[in-house]
Residue, then its C-alpha position, 0 to 999 in steps of 0.5 A: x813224548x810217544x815213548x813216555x805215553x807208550x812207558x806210562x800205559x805200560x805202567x798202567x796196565x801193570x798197575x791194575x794187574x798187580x792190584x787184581x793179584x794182590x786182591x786176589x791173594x787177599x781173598x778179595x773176590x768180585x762179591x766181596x769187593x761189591x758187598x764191601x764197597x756197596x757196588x754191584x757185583x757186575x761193576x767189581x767185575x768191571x774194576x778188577x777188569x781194569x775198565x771205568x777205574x780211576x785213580x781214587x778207585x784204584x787208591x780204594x781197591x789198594x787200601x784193601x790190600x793194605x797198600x798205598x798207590x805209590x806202593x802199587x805204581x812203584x811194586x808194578x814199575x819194578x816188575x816191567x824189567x827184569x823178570x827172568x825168562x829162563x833159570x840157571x842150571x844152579x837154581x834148577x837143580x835146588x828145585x828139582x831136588x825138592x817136589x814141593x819146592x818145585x810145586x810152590x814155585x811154579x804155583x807162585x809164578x802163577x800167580x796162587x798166594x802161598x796162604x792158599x797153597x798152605x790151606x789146600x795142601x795142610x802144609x804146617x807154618x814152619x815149613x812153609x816159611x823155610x821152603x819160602x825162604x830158600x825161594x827167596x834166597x834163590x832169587x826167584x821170590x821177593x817177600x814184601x810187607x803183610x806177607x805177600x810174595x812177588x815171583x822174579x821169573x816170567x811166567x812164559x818160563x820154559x824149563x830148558x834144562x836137564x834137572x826140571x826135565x827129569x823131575x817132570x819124567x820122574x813125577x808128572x809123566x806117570x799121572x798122565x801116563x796112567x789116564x784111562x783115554x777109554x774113559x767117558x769122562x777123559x778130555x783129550x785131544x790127538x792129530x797126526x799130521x805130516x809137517x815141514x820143519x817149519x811147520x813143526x815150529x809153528x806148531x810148537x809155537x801154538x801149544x806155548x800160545x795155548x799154555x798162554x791162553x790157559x793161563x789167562x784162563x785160570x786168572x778169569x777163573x779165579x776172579x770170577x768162579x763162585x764153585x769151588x776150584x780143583x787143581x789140575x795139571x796139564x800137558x801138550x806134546x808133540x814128537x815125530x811118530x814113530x811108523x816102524x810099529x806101524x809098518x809092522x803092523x800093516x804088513x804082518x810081520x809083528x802086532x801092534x803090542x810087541 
């Protein structure tokens, strides 16, 4: 009876999250919601928040989407299990051979409907279509019905293997390599610090809980921002130091640079 408790507030809360992304790739913000349902904007906050729901209102919110709440309950059972954790080699080396492949599909994991992803990058209607059924004949997209699009990957994905390595080498690594860190306008952060192998781990487990927390926080942003929103790219790294430049450096026998 625990079990079945614990499986149906599971569900719920599945529930609400898929009806907050399926609004969300229809374009139904907080103020749209409020001036369409005559509730205030604070109280549409509330519902994509998942607070003072109830089943009426959620059969509301998914009308607008085009669903039903059994379309909801099942859609959202259904992506409790199974969602994958970590790409085969075979799937990596199809997306790493694209760059637009690859950005949509790590767009869709996040949860950005490939309308927005067409409208902010200019990409024409066929190509969007084919890039979208090669996803889907990857296995990591499902196309539902009104064109909505369901990733069967988890978004705390992390790539392992060699081919999504080296396109982030060969296409992301030099974006941030060219950041001007002198600049006043440059957000960064950097810490040295000496650590254990066990401390290492903790600290690689901290900046995967801080991809989690970014993530969280580009979802509120994108329910709740009334600017208009830039896309952004992120890296947290760490790596043993390398102290034989330094070494040089205190002792005289080279400078820093060569």
């Amino acid at each position: 009876m625990l079990y079945a408790a614990m499986r149906h507030e599971s569900v719920s809360t599945a529930m609400v999250a898929l009806l907050r992304r399926e609004l969300r790739q229809a374009g139904w913000t907080a103020r749209r919601l409020g001036e369409a349902l005559s509730i205030s904007e604070a109280t549409a906050k509330r519902w994509l928040a998942g607070k003072g729901l109830t089943l009426d209102k959620i059969e509301r919110l998914a009308g607008l989407c085009g669903m039903g709440i059994g379309d909801l309950a099942r859609e959202a059972e259904q992506g409790q299990h199974g969602l994958a954790r970590e790409l085969t080699l075979a799937q990596e080396r199809e997306l790493a051979s694209d760059v637009f492949l690859s950005f949509l599909f790590m767009t869709i994991v996040g949860g950005t409907p490939p309308v927005e992803i067409a409208r902010d990058l200019g990409v024409p209607e066929q190509a969007m279509e084919m890039a979208l059924a090669k996803l889907e004949r990857l296995a990591l997209i499902d196309r539902l019905p009104g064109g909505r699009v369901r990733s069967l990957v988890d978004r705390s994905l992390i790539f392992r293997k060699s081919p999504m390595r080296s396109l982030f080498e060969a296409r992301m690594k030099p974006q941030f390599l060219a950041i001007d860190f002198a600049a006043a306008d440059t957000v960064y952060a950097s810490e040295v610090m000496k650590l254990s192998d066990a401390g290492a781990a903790m600290l690689a487990e901290l900046i995967e809980q801080h991809r989690r927390d970014v993530q969280a926080l580009a979802e509120r942003d994108r329910d709740t921002a009334l600017l208009n929103r830039t896309w952004y790219g992120m890296v947290c790294a760490m790596r043993p130091l390398d102290l034989v430049k330094l070494n040089k450096a205190v002792t005289g026998a080279d400078d820093w640079e060569s």
